[in-house]
DRENTORKOL-3810 file (N, C-alpha, C; in nm, 4 decimals):
REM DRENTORKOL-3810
@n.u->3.0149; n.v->2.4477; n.w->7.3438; ca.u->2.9958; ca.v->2.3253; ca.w->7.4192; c.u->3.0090; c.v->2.2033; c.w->7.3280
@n.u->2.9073; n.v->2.2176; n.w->7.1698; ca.u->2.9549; ca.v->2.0521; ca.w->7.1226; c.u->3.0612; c.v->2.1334; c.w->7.0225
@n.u->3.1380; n.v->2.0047; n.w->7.0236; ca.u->3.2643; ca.v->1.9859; ca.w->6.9807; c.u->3.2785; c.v->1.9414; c.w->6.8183
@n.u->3.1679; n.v->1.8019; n.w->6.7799; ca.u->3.1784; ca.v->1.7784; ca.w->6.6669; c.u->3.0698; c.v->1.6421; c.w->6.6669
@n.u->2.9895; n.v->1.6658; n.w->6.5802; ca.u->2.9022; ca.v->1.5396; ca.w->6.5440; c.u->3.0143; c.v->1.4132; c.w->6.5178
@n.u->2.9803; n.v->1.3312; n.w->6.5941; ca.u->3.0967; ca.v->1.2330; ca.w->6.5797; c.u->2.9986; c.v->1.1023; c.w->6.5100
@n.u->2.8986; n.v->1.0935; n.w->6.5916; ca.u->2.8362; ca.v->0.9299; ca.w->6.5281; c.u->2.7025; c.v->0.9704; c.w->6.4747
@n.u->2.6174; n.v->0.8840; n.w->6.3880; ca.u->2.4758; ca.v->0.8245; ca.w->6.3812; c.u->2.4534; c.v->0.7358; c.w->6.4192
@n.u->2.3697; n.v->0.7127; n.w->6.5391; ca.u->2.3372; ca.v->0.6236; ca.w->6.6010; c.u->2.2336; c.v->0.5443; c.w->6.5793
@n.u->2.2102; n.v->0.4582; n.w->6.4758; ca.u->2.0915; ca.v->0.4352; ca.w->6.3772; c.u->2.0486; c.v->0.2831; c.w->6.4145
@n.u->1.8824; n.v->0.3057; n.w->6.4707; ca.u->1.7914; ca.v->0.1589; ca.w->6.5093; c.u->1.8334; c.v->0.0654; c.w->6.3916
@n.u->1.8345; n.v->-0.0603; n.w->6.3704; ca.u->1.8328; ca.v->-0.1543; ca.w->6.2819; c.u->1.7789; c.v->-0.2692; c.w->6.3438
@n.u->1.6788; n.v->-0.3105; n.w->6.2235; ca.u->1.6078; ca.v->-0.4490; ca.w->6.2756; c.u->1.6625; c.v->-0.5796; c.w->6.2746
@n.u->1.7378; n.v->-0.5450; n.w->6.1489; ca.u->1.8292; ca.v->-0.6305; ca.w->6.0441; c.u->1.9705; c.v->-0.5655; c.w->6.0250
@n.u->2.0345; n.v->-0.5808; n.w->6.0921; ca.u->2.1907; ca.v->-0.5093; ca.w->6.0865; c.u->2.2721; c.v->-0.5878; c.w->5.9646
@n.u->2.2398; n.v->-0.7370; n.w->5.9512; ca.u->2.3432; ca.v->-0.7219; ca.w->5.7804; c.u->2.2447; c.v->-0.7589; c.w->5.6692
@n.u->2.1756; n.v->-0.7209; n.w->5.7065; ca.u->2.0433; ca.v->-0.6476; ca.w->5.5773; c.u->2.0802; c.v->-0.5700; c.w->5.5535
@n.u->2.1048; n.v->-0.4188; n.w->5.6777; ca.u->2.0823; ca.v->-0.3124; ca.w->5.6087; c.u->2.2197; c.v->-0.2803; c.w->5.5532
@n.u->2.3402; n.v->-0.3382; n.w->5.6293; ca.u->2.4531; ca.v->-0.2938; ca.w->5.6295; c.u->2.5547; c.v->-0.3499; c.w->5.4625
@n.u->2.4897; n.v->-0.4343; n.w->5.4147; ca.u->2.4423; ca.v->-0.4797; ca.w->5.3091; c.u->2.4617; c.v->-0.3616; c.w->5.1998
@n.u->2.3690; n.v->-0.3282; n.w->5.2369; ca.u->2.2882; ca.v->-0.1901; ca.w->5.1299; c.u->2.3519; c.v->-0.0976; c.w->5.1302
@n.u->2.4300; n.v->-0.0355; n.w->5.2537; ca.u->2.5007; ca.v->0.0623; ca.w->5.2675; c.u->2.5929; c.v->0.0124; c.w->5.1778
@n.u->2.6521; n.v->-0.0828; n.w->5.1929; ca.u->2.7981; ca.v->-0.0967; ca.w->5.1259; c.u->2.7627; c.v->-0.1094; c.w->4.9918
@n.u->2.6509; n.v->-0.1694; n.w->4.9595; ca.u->2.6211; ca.v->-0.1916; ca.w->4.7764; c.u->2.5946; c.v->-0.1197; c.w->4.6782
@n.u->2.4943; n.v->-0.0373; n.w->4.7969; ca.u->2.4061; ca.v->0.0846; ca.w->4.7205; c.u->2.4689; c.v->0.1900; c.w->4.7686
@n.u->2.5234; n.v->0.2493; n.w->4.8354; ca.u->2.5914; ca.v->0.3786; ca.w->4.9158; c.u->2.7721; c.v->0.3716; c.w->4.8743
@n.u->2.8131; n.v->0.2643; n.w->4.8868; ca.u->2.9596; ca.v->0.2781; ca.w->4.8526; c.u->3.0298; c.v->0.2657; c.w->5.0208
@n.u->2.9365; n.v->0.2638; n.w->5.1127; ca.u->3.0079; ca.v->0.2718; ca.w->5.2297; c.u->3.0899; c.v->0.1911; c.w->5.3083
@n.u->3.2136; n.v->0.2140; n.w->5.3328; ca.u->3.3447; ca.v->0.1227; ca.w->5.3927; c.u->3.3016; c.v->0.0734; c.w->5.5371
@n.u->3.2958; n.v->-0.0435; n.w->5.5395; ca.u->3.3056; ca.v->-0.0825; ca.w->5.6898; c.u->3.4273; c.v->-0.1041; c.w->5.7803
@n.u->3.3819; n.v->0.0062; n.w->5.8817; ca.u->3.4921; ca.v->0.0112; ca.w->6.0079; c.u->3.5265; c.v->-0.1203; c.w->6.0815
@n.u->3.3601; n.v->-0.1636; n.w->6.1106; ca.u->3.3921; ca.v->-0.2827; ca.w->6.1835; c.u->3.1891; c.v->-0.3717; c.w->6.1701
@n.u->3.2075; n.v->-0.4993; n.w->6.2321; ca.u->3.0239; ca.v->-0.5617; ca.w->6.2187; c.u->3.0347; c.v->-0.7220; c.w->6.3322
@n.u->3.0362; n.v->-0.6054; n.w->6.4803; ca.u->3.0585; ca.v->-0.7011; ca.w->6.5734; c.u->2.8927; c.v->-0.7599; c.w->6.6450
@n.u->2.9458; n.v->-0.8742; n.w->6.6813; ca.u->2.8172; ca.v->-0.9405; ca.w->6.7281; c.u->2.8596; c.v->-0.9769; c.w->6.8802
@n.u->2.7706; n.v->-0.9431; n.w->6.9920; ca.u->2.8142; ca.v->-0.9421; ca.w->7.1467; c.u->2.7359; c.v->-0.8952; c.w->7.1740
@n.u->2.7478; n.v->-0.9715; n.w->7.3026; ca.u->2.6247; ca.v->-0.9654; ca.w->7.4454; c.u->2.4601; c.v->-0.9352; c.w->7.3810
@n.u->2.4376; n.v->-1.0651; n.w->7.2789; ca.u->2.3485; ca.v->-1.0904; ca.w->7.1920; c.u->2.2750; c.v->-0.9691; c.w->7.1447
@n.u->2.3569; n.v->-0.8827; n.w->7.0374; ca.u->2.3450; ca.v->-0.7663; ca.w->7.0060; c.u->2.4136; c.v->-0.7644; c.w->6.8354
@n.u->2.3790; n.v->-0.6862; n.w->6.7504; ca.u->2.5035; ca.v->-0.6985; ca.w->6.6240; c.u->2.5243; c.v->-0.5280; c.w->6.6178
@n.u->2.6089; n.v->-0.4505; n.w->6.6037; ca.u->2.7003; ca.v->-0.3319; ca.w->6.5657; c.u->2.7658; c.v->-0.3490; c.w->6.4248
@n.u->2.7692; n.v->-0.2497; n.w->6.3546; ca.u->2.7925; ca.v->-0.1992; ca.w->6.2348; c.u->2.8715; c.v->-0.0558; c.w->6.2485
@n.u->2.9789; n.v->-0.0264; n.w->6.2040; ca.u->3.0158; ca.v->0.0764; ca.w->6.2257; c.u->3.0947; c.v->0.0816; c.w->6.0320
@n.u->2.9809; n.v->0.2217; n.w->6.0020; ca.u->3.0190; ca.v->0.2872; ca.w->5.8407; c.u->3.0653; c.v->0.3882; c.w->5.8138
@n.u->3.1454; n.v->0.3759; n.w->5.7298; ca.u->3.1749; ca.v->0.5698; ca.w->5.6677; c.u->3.1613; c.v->0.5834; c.w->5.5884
@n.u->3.0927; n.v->0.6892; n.w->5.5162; ca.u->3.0513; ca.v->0.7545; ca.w->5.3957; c.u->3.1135; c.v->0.8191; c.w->5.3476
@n.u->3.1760; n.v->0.9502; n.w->5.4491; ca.u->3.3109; ca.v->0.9881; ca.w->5.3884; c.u->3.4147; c.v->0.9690; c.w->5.4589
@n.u->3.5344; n.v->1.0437; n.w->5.4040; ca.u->3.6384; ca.v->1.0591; ca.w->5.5169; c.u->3.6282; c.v->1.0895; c.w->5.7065
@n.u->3.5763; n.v->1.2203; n.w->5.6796; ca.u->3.5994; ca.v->1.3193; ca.w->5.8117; c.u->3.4707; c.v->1.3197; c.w->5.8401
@n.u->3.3809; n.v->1.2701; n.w->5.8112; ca.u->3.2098; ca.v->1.2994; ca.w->5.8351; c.u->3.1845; c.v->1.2167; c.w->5.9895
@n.u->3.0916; n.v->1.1983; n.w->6.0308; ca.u->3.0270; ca.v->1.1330; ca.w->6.1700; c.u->2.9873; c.v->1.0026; c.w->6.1096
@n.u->3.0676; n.v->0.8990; n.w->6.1751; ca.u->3.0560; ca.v->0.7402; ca.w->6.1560; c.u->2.8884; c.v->0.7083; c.w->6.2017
@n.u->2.8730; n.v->0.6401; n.w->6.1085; ca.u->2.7299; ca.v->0.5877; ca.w->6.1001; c.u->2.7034; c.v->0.4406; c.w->6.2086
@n.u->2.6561; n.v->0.4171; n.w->6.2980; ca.u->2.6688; ca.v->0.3058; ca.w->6.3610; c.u->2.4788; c.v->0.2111; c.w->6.3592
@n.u->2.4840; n.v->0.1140; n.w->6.2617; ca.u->2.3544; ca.v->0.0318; ca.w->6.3030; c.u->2.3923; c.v->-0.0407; c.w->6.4032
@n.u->2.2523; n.v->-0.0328; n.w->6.4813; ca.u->2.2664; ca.v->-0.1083; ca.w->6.5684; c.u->2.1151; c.v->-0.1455; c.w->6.6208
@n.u->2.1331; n.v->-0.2599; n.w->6.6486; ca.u->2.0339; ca.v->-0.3660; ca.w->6.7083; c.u->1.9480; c.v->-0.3460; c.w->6.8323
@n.u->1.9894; n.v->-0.3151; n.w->6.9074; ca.u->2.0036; ca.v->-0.2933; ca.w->7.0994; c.u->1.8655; c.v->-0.1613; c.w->7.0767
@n.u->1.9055; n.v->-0.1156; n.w->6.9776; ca.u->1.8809; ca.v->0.1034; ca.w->6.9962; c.u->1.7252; c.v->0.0696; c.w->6.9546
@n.u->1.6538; n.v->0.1138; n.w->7.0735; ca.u->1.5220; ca.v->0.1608; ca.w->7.0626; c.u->1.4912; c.v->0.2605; c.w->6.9940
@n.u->1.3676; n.v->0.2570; n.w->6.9096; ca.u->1.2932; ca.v->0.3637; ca.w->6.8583; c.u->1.3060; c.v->0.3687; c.w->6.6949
@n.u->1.2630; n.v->0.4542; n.w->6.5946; ca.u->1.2518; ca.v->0.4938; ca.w->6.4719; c.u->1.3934; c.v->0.5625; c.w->6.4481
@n.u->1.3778; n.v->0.6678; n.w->6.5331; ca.u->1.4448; ca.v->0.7235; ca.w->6.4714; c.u->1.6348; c.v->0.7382; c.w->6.5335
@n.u->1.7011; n.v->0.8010; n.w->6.4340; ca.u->1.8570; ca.v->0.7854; ca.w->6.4723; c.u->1.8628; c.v->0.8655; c.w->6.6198
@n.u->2.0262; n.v->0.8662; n.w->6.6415; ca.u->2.0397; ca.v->0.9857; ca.w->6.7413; c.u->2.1771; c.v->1.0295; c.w->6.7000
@n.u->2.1671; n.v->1.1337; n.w->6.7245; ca.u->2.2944; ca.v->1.2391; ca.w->6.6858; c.u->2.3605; c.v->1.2713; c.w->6.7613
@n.u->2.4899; n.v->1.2024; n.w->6.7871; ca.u->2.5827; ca.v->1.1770; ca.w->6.8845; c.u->2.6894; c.v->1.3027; c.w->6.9143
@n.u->2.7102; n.v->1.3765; n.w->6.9605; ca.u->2.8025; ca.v->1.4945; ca.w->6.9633; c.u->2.8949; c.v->1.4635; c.w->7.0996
@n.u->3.0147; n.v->1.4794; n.w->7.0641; ca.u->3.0985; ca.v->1.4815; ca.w->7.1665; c.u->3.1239; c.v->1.6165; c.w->7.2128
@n.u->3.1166; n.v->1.5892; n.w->7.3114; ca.u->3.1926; ca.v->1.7315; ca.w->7.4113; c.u->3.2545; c.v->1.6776; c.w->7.5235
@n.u->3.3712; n.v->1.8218; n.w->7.5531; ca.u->3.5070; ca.v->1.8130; ca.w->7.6303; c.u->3.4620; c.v->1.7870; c.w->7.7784
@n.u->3.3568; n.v->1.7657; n.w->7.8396; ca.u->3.3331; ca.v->1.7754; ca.w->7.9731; c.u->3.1816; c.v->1.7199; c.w->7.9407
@n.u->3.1485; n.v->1.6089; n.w->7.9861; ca.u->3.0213; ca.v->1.5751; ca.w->7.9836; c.u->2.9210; c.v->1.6235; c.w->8.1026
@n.u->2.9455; n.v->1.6153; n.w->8.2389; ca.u->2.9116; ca.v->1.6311; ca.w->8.3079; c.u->2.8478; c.v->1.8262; c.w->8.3338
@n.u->2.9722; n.v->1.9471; n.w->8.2788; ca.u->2.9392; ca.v->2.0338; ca.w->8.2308; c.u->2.8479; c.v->2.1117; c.w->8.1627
@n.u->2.8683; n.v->1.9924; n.w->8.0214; ca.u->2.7192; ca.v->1.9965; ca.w->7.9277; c.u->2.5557; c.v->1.9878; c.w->7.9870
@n.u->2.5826; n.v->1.8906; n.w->8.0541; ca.u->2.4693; ca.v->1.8232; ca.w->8.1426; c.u->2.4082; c.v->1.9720; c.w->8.2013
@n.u->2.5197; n.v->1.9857; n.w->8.2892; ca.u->2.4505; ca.v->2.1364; ca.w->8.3546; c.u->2.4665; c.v->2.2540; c.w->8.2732
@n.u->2.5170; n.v->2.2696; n.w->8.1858; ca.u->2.4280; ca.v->2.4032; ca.w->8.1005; c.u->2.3234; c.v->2.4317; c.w->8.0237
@n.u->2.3159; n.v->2.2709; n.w->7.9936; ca.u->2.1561; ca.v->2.2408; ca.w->7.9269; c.u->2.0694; c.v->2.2326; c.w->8.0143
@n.u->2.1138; n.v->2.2004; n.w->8.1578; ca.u->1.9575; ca.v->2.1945; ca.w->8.2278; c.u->1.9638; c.v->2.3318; c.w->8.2478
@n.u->2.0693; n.v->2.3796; n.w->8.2572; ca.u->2.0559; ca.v->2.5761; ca.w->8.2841; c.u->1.9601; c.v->2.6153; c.w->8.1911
@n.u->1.9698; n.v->2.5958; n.w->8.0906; ca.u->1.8737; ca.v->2.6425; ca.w->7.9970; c.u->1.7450; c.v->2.6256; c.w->7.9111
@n.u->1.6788; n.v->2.4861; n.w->8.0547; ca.u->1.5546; ca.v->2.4717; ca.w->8.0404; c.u->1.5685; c.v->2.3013; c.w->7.9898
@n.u->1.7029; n.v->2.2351; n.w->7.9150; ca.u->1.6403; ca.v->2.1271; ca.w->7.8439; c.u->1.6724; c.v->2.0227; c.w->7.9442
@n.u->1.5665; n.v->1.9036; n.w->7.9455; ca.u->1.6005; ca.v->1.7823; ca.w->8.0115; c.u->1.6798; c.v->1.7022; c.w->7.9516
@n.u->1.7711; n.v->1.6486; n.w->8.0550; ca.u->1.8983; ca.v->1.5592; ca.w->8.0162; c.u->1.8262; c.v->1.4470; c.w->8.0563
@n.u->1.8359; n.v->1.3413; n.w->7.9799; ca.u->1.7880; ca.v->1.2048; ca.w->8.0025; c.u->1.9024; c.v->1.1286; c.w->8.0856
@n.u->1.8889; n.v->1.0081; n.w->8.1447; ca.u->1.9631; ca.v->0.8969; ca.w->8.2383; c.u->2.0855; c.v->0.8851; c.w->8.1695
@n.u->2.2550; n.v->0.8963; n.w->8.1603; ca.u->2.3315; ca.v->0.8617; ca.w->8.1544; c.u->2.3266; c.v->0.6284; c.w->8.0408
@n.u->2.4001; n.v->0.6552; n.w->8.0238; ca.u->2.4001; ca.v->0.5327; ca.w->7.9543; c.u->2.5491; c.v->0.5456; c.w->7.8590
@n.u->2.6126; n.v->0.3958; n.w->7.8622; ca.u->2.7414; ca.v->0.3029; ca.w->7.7926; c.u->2.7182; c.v->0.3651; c.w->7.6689
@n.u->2.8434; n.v->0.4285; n.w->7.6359; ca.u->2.8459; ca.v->0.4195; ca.w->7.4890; c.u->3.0228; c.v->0.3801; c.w->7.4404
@n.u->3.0042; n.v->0.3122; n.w->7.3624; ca.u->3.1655; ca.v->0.2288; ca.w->7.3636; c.u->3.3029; c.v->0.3394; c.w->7.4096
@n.u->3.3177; n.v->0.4412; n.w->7.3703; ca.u->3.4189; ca.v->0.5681; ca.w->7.4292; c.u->3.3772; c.v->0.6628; c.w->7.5311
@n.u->3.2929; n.v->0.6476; n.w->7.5983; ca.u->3.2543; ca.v->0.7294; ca.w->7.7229; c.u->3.0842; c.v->0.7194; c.w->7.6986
@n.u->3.0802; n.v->0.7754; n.w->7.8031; ca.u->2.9382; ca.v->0.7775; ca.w->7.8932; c.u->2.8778; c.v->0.8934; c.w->7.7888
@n.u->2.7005; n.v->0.8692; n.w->7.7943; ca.u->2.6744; ca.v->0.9447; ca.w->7.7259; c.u->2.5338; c.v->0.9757; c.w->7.7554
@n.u->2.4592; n.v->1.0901; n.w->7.7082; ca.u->2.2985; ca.v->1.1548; ca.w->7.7738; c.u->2.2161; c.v->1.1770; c.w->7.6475
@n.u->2.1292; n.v->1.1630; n.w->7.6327; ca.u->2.0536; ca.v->1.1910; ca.w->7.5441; c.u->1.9525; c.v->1.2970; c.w->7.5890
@n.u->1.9368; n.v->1.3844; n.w->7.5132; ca.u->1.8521; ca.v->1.5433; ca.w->7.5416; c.u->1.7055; c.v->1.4873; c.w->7.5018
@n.u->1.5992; n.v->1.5546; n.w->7.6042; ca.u->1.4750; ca.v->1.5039; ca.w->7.5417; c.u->1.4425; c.v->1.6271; c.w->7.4829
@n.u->1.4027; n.v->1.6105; n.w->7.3276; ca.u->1.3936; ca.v->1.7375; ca.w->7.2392; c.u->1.1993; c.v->1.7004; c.w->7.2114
@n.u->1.1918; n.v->1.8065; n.w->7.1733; ca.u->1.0048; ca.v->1.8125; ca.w->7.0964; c.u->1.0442; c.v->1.7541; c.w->6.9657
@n.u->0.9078; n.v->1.6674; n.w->6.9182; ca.u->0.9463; ca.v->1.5988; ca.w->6.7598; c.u->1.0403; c.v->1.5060; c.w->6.8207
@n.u->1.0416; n.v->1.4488; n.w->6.7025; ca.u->1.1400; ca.v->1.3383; ca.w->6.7072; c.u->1.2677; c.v->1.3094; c.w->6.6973
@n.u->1.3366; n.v->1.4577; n.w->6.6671; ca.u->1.4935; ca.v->1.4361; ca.w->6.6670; c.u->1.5398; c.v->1.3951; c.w->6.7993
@n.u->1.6387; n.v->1.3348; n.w->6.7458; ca.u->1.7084; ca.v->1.2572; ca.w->6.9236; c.u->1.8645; c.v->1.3100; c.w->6.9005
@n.u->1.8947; n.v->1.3709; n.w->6.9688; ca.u->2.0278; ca.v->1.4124; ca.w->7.0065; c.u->2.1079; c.v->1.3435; c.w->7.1206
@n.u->2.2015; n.v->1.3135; n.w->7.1690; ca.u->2.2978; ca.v->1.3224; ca.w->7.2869; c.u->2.4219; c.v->1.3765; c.w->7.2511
@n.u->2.5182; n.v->1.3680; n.w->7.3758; ca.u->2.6162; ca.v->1.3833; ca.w->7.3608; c.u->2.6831; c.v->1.3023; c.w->7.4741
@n.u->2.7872; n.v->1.3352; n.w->7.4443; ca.u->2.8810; ca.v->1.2278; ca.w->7.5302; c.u->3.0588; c.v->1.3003; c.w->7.4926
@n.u->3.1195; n.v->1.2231; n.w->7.6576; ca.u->3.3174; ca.v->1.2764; ca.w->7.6710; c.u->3.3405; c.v->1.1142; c.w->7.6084
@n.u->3.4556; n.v->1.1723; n.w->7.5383; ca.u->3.5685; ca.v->1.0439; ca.w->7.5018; c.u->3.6034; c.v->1.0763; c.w->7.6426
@n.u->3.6278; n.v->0.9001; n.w->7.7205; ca.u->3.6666; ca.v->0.8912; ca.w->7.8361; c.u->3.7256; c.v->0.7558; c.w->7.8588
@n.u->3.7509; n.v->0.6668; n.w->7.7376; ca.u->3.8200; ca.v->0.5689; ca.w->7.6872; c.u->3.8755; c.v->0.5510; c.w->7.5653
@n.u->3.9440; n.v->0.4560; n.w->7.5599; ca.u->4.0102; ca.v->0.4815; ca.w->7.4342; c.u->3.9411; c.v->0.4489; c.w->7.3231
@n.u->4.0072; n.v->0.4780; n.w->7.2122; ca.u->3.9119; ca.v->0.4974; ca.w->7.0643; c.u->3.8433; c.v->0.3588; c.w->7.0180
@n.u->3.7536; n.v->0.3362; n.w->7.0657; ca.u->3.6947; ca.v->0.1683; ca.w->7.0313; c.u->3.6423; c.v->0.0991; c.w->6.8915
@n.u->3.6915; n.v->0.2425; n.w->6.8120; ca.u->3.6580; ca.v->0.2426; ca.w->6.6776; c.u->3.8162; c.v->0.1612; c.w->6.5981
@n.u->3.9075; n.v->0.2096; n.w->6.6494; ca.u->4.0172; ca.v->0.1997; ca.w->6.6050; c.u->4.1100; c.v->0.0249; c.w->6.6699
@n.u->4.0224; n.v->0.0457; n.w->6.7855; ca.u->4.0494; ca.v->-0.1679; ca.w->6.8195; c.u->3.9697; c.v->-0.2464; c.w->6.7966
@n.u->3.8681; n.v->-0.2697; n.w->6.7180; ca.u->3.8140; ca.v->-0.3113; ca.w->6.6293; c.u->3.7893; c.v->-0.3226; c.w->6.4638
@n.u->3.8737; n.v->-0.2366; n.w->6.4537; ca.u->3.8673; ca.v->-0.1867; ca.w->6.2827; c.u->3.9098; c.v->-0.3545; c.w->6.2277
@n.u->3.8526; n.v->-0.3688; n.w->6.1104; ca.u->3.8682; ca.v->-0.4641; ca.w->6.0282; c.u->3.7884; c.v->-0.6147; c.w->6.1065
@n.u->3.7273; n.v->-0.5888; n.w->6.2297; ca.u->3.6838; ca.v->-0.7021; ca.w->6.3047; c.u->3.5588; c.v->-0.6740; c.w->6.1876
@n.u->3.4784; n.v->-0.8249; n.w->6.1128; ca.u->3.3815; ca.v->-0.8582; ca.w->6.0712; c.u->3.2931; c.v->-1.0236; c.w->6.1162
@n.u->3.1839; n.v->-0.9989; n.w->6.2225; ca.u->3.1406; ca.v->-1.1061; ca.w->6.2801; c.u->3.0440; c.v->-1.1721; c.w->6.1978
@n.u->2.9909; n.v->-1.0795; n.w->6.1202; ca.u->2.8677; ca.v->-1.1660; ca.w->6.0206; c.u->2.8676; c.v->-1.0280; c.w->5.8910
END
């Protein structure tokens, strides 16, 4: 069912504070550091092929969420409730729609279908602050 850890979906209080640090102290390349619909986005890579790191402003809570894409979202939805776990409310995520699993502890997972085009790749090199 998942396909491939694609993002980190990481709270930030201070998005070019932290994003800052990534690049100074981490070495990490910025994709893109857009500011909209009074919000700021950060999108990093650490490595090549790894799951893009995204701070962001908007994102409630402590801790990250671990974004996994899969080929059929709606699918996913129902094999996880097949198997006991609650799928949380649907919600925007820049390339398709996406659910977040309510897990025990604090890891936060979702997943989500690419169901638009790559929003990583029409923004690349955009820097707002």
């Amino acid at each position: 069912m998942f396909e491939e850890l694609e993002f980190i979906y990481l709270p930030s209080d201070d998005v070019a504070v932290e994003l800052a640090r990534y690049v100074d102290e981490l070495g990490a390349a910025v994709v893109f550091a857009i500011e909209a619909f009074a919000t700021r986005v950060a999108m990093l890579r650490l490595t090549a092929d790894g799951p893009k790191l995204l701070l962001a402003q908007h994102l409630h809570g402590d801790q990250p969420v671990l974004v996994y894409r899969v080929p059929d979202l709606a699918a996913a939805e129902e094999e996880l409730r097949g198997r006991g776990a609650t799928v949380g409310p649907r919600f925007g995520f820049p390339d398709g729609d996406a659910s977040e699993i309510e897990l025990p502890g604090p890891q936060r997972i979702a997943i989500y279908e690419r169901t638009r085009p790559d929003r990583a790749a029409e923004l690349e090199g955009r820097i707002d602050f």
